[in-house]
mmCIF file as Biopython writes it, N, C-alpha, C and O atoms, coordinates in Angstrom:
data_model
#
loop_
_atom_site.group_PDB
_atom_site.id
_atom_site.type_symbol
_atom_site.label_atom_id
_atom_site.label_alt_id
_atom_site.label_comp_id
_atom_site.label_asym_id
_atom_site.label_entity_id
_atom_site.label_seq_id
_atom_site.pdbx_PDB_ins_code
_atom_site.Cartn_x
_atom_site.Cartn_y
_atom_site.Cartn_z
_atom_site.occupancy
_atom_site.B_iso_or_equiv
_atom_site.auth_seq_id
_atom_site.auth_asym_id
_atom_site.pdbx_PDB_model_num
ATOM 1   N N  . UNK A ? 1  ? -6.524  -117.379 -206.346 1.0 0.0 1  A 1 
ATOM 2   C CA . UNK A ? 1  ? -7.813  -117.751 -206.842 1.0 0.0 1  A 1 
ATOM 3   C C  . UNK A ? 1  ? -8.517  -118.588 -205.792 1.0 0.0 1  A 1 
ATOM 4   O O  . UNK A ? 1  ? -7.838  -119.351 -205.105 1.0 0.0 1  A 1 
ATOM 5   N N  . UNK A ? 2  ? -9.778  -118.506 -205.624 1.0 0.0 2  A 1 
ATOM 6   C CA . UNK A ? 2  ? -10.822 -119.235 -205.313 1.0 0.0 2  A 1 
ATOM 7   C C  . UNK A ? 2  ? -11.579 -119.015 -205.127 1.0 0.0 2  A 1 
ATOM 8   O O  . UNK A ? 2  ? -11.835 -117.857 -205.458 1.0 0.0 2  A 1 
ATOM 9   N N  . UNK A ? 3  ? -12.855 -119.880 -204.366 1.0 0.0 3  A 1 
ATOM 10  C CA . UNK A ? 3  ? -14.072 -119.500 -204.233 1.0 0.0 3  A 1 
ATOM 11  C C  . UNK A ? 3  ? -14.982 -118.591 -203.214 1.0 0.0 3  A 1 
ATOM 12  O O  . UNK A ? 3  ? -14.820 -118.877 -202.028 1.0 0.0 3  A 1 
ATOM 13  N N  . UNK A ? 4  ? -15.594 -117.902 -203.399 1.0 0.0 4  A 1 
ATOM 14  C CA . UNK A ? 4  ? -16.255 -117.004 -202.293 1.0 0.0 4  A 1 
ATOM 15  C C  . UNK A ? 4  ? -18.102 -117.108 -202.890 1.0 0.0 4  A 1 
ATOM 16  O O  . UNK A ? 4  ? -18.722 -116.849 -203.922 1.0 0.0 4  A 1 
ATOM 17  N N  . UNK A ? 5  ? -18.423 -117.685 -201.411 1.0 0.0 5  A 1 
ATOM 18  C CA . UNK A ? 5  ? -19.811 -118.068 -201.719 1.0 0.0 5  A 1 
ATOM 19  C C  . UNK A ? 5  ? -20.790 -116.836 -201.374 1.0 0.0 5  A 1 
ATOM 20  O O  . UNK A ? 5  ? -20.695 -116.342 -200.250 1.0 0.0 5  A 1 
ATOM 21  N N  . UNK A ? 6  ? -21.733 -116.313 -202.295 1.0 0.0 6  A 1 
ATOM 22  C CA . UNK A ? 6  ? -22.915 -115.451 -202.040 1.0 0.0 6  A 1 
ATOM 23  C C  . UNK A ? 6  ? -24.179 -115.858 -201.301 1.0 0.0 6  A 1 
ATOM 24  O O  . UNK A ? 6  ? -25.063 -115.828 -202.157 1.0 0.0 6  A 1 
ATOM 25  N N  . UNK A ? 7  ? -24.617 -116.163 -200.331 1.0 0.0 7  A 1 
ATOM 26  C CA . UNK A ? 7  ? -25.636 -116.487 -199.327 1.0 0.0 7  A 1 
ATOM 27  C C  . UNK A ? 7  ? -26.435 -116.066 -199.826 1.0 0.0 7  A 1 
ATOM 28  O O  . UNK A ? 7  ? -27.274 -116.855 -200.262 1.0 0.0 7  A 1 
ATOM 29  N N  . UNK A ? 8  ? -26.657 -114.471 -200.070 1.0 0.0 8  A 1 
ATOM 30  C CA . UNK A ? 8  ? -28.137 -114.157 -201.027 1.0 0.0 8  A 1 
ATOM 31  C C  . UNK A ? 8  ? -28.363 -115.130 -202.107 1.0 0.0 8  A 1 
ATOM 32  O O  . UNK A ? 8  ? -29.544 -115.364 -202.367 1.0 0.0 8  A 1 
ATOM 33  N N  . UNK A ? 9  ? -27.514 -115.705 -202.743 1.0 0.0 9  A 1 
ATOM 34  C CA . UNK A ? 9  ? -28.293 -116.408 -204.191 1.0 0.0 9  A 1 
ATOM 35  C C  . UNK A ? 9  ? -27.863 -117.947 -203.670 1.0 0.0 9  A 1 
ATOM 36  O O  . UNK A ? 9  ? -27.772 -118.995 -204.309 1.0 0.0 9  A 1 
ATOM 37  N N  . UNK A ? 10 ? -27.696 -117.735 -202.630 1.0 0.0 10 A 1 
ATOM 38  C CA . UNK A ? 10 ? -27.243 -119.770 -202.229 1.0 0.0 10 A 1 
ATOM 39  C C  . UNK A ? 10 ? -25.791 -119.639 -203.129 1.0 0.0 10 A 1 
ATOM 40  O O  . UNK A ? 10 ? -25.261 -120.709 -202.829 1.0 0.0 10 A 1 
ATOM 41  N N  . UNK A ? 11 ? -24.986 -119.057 -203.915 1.0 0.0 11 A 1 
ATOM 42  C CA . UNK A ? 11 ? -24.222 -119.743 -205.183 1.0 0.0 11 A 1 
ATOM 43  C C  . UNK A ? 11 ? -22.501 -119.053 -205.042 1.0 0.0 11 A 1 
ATOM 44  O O  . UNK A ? 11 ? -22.058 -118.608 -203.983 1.0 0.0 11 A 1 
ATOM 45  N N  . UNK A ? 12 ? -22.106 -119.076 -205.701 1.0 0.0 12 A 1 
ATOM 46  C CA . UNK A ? 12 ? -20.579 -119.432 -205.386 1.0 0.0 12 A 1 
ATOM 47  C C  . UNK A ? 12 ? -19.936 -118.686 -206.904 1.0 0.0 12 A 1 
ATOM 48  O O  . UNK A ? 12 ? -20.546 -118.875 -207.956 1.0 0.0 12 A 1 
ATOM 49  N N  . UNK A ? 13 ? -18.983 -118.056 -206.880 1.0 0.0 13 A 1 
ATOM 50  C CA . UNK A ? 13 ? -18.366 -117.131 -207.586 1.0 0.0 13 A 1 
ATOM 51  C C  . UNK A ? 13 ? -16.818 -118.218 -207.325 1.0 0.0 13 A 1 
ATOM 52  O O  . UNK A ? 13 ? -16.537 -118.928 -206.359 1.0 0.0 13 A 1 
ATOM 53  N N  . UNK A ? 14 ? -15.910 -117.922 -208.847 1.0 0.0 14 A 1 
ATOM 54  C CA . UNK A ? 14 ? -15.190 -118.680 -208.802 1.0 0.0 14 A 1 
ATOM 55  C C  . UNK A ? 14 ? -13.952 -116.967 -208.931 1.0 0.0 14 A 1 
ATOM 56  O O  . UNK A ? 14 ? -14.191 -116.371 -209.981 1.0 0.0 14 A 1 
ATOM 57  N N  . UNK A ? 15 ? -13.145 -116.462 -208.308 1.0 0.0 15 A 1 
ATOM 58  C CA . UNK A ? 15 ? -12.722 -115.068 -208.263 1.0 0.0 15 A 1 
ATOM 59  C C  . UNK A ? 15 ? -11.130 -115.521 -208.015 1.0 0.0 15 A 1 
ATOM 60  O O  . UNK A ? 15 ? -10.577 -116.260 -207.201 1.0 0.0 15 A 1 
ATOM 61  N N  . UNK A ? 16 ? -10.530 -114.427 -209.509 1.0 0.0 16 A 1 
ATOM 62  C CA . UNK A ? 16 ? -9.064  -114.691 -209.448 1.0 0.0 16 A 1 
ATOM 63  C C  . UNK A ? 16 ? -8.926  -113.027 -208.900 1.0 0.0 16 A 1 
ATOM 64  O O  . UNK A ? 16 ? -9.715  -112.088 -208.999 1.0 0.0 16 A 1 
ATOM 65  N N  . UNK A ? 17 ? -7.401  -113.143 -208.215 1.0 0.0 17 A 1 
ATOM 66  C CA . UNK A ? 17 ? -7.106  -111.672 -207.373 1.0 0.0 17 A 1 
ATOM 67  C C  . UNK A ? 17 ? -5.905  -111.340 -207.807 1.0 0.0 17 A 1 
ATOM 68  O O  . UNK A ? 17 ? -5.406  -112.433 -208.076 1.0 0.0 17 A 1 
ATOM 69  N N  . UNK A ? 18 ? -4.863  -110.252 -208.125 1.0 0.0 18 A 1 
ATOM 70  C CA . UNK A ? 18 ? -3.797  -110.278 -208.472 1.0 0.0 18 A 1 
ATOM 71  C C  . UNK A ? 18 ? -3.166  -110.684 -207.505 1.0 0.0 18 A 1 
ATOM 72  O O  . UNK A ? 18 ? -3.905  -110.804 -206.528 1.0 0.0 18 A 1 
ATOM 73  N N  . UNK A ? 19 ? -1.901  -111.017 -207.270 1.0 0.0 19 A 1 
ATOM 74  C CA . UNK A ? 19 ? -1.093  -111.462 -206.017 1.0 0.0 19 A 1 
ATOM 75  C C  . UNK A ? 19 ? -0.126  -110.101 -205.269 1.0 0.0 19 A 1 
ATOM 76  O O  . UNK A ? 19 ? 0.400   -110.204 -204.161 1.0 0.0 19 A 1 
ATOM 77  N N  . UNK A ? 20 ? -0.081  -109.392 -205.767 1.0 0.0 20 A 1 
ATOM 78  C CA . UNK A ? 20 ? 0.623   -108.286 -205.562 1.0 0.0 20 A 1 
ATOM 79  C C  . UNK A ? 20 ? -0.141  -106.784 -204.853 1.0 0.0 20 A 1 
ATOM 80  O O  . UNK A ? 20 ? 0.272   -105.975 -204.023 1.0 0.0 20 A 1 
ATOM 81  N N  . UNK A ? 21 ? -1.387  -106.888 -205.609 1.0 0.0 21 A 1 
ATOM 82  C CA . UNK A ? 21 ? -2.454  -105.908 -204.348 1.0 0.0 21 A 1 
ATOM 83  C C  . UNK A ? 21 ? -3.299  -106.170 -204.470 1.0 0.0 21 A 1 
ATOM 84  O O  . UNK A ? 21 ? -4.102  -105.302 -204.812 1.0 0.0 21 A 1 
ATOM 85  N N  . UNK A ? 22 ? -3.900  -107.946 -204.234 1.0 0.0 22 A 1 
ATOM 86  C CA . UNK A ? 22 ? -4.912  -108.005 -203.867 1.0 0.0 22 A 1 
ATOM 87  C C  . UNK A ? 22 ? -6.011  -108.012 -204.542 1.0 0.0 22 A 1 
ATOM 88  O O  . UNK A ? 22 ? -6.940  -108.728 -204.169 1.0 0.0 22 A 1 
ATOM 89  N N  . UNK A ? 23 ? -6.135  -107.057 -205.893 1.0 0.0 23 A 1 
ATOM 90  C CA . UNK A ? 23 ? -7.306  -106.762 -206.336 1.0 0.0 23 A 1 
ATOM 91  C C  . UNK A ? 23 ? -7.763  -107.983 -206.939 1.0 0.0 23 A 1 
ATOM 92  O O  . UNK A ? 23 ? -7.225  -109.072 -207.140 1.0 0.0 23 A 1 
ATOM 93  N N  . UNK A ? 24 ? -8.914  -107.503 -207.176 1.0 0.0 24 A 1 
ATOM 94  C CA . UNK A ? 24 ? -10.202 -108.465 -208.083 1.0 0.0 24 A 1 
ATOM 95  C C  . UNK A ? 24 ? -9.743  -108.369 -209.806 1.0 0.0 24 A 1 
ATOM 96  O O  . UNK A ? 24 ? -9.883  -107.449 -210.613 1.0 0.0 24 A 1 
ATOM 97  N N  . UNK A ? 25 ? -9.210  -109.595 -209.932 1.0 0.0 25 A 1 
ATOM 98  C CA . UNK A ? 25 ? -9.210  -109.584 -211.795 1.0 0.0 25 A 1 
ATOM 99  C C  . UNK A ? 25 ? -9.906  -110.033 -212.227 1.0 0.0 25 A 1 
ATOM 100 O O  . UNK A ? 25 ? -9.938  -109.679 -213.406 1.0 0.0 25 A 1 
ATOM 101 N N  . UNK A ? 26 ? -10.832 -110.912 -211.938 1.0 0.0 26 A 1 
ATOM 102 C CA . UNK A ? 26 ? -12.171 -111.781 -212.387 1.0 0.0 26 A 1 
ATOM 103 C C  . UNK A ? 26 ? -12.805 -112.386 -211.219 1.0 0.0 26 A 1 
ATOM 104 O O  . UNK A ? 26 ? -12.434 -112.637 -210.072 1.0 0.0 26 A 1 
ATOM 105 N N  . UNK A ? 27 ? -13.947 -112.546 -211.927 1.0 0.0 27 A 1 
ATOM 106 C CA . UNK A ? 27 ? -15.336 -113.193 -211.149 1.0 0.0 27 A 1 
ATOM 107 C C  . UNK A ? 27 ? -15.820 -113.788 -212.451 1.0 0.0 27 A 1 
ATOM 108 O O  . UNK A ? 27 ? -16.019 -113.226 -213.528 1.0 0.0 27 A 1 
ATOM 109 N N  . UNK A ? 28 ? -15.992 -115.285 -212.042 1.0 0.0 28 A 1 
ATOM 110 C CA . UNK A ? 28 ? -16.848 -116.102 -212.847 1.0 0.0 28 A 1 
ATOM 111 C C  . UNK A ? 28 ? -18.177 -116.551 -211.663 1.0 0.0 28 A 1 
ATOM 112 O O  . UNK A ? 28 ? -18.007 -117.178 -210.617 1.0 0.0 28 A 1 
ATOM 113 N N  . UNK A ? 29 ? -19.598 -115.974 -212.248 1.0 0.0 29 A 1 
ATOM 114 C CA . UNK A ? 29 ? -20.085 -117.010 -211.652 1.0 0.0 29 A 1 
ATOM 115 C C  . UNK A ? 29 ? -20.941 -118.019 -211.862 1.0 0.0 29 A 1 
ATOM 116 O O  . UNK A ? 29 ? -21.852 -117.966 -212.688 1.0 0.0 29 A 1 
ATOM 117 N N  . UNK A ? 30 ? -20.677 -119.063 -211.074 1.0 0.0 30 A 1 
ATOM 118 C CA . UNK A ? 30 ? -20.993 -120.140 -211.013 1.0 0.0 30 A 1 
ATOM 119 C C  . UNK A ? 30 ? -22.519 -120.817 -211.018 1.0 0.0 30 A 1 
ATOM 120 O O  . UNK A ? 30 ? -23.106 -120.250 -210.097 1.0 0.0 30 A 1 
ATOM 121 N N  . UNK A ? 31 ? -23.308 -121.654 -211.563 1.0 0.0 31 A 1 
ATOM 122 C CA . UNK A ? 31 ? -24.509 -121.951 -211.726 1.0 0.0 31 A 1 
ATOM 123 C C  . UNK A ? 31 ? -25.047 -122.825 -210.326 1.0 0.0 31 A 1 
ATOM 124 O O  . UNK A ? 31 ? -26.226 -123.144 -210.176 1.0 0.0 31 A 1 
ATOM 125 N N  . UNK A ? 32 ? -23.972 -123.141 -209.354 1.0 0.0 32 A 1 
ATOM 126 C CA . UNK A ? 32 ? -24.680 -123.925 -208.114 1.0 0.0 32 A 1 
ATOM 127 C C  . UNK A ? 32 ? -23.447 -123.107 -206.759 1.0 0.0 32 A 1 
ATOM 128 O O  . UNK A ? 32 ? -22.685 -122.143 -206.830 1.0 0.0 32 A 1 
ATOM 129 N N  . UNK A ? 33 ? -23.762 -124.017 -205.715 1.0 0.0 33 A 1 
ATOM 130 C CA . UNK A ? 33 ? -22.878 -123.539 -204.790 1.0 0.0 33 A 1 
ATOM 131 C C  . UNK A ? 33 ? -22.108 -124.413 -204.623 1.0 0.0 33 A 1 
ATOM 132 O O  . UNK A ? 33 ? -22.357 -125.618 -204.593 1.0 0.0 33 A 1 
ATOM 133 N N  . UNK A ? 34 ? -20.629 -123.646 -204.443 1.0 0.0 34 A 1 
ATOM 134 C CA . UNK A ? 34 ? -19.361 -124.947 -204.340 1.0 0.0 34 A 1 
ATOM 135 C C  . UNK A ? 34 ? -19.094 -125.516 -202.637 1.0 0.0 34 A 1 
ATOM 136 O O  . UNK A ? 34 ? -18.444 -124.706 -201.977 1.0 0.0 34 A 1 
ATOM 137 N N  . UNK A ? 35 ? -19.274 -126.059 -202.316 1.0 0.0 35 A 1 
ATOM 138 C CA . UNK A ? 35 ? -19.204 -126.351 -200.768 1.0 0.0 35 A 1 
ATOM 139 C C  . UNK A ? 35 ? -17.502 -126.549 -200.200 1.0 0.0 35 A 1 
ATOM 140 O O  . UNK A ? 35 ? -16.527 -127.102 -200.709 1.0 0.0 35 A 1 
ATOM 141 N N  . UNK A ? 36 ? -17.699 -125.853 -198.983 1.0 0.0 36 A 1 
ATOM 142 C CA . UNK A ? 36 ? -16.716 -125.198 -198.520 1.0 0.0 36 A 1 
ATOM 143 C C  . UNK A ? 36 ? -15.881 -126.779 -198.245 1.0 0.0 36 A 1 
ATOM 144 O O  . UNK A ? 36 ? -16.333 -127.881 -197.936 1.0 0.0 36 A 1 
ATOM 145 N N  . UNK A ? 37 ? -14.438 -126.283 -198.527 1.0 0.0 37 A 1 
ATOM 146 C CA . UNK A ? 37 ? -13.477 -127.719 -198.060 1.0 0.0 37 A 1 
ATOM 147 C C  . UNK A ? 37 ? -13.225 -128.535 -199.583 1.0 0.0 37 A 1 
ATOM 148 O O  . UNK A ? 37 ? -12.525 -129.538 -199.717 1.0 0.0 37 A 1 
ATOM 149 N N  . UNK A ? 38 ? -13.961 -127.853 -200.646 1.0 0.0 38 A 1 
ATOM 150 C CA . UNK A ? 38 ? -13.955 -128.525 -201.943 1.0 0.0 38 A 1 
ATOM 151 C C  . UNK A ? 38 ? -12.535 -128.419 -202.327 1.0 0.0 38 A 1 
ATOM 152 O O  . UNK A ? 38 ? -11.726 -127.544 -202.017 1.0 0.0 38 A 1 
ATOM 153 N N  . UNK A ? 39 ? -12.300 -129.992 -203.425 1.0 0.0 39 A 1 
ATOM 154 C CA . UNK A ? 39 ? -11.023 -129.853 -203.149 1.0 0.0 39 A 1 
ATOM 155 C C  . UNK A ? 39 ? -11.288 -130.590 -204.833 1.0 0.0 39 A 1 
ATOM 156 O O  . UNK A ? 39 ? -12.437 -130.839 -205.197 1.0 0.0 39 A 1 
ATOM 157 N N  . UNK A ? 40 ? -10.420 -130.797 -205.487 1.0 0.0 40 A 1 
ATOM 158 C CA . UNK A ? 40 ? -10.519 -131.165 -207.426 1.0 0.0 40 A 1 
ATOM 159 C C  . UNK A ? 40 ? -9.622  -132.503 -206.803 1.0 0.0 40 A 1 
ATOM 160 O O  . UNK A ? 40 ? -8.944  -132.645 -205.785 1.0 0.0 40 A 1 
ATOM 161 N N  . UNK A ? 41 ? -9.977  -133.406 -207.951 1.0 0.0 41 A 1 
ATOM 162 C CA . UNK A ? 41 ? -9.379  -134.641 -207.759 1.0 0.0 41 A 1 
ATOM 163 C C  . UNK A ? 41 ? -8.753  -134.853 -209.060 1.0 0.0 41 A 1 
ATOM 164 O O  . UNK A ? 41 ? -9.344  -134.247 -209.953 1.0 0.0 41 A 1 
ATOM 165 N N  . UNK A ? 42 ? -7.604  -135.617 -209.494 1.0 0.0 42 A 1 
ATOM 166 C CA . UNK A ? 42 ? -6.741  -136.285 -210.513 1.0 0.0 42 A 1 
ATOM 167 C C  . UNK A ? 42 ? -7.371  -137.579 -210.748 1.0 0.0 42 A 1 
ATOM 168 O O  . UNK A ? 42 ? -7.851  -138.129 -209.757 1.0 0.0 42 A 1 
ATOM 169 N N  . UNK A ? 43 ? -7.475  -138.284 -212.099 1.0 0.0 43 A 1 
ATOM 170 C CA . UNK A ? 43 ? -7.913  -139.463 -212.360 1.0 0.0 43 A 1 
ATOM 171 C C  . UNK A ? 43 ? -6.741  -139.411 -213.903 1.0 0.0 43 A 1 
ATOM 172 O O  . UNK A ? 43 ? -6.542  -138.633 -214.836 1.0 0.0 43 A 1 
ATOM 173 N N  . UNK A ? 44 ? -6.227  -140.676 -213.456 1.0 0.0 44 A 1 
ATOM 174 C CA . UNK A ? 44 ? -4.946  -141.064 -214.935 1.0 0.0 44 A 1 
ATOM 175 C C  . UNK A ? 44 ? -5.882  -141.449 -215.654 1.0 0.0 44 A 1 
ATOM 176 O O  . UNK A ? 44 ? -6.619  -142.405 -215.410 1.0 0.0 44 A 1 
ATOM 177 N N  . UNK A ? 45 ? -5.929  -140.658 -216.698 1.0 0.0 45 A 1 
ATOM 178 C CA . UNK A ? 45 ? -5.861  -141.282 -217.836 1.0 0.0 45 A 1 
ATOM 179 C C  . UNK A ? 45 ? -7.226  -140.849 -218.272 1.0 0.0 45 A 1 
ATOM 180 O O  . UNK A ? 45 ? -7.747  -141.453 -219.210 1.0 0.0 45 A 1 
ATOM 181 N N  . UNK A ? 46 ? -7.947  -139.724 -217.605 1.0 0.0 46 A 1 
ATOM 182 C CA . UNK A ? 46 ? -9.037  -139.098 -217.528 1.0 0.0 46 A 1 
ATOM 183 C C  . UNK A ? 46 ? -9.162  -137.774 -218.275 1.0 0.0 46 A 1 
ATOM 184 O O  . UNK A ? 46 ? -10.211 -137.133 -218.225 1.0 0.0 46 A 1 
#
């Protein structure tokens, strides 16, 4: 899984792939663009 950004719409697709060939199992997309190097953070107790 991750992100692959569309330049035509500025915006960012969030795309899971099977692991075994590759393919496309989903595309969510996304309402802004996710900027490249993005990384999710942990907060206890959040």
């Amino acid at each position: 899984m991750g992100f692959a950004y569309d330049r035509a719409r500025n915006g960012s697709d969030f795309v899971i792939l099977d692991a075994q060939t590759l393919e496309e199992t989903a595309r969510i997309t996304l309402p802004g663009r996710v900027p490249h190097g993005f990384h999710g953070n942990w907060f206890e107790g959040a």
